[in-house]
C-alpha positions in Angstrom: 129.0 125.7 87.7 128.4 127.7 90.7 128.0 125.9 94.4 124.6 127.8 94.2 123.9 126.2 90.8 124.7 123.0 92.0 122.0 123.9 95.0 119.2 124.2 92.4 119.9 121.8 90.1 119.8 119.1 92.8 116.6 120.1 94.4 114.7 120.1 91.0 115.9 116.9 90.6 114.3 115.8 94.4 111.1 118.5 93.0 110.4 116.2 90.1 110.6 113.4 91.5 108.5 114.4 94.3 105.9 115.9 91.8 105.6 112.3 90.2 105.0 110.8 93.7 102.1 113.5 94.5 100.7 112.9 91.0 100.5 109.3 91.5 99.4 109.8 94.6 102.1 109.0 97.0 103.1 111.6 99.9 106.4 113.1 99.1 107.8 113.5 102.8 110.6 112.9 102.6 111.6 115.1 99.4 110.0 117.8 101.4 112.3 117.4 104.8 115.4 117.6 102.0 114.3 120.2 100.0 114.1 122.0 103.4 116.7 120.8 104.6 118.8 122.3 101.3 117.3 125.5 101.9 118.8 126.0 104.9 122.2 124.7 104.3 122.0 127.0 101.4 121.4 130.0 103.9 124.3 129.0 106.0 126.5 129.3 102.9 124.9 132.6 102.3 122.8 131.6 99.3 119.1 132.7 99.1 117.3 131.0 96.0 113.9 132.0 95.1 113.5 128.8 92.8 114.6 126.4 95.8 111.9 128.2 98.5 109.3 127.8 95.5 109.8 124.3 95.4 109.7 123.6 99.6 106.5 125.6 99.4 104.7 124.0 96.7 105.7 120.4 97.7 104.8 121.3 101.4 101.3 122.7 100.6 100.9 118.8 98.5 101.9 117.1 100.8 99.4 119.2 104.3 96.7 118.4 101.3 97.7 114.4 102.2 98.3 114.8 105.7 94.6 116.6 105.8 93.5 113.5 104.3 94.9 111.1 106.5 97.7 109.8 104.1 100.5 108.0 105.9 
């Protein structure tokens, strides 16, 4: 396994889980801030992974849904 692998296999695990907090209707702050946060360590090692940017975006546009609505 690649260090890139490793990358992606570790923020779908943080995605999924983050998915079953917005489907039961929890915020999923915090799994956005790492999943971020993995994105850009993964650019400072030089990686660029389309998967990992899919998943910041799609639990970022979730979670401004809850913020909208005033969920702490």
């Amino acid at each position: 396994m690649t260090t890139e692998q490793a990358f992606e296999i570790v923020s779908k695990i943080i995605f999924d889980r983050a998915c079953q907090l917005i489907v039961g209707g929890n915020p999923a702050y915090e799994s956005e801030k790492v999943l971020f946060h993995i994105e850009m360590s993964m650019h400072e090692w030089g990686y660029k992974s389309p998967k990992v940017s899919e998943y910041c975006d799609v639990i970022k546009q979730e979670n401004d849904i809850m913020r909208d609505m005033g969920i702490e």
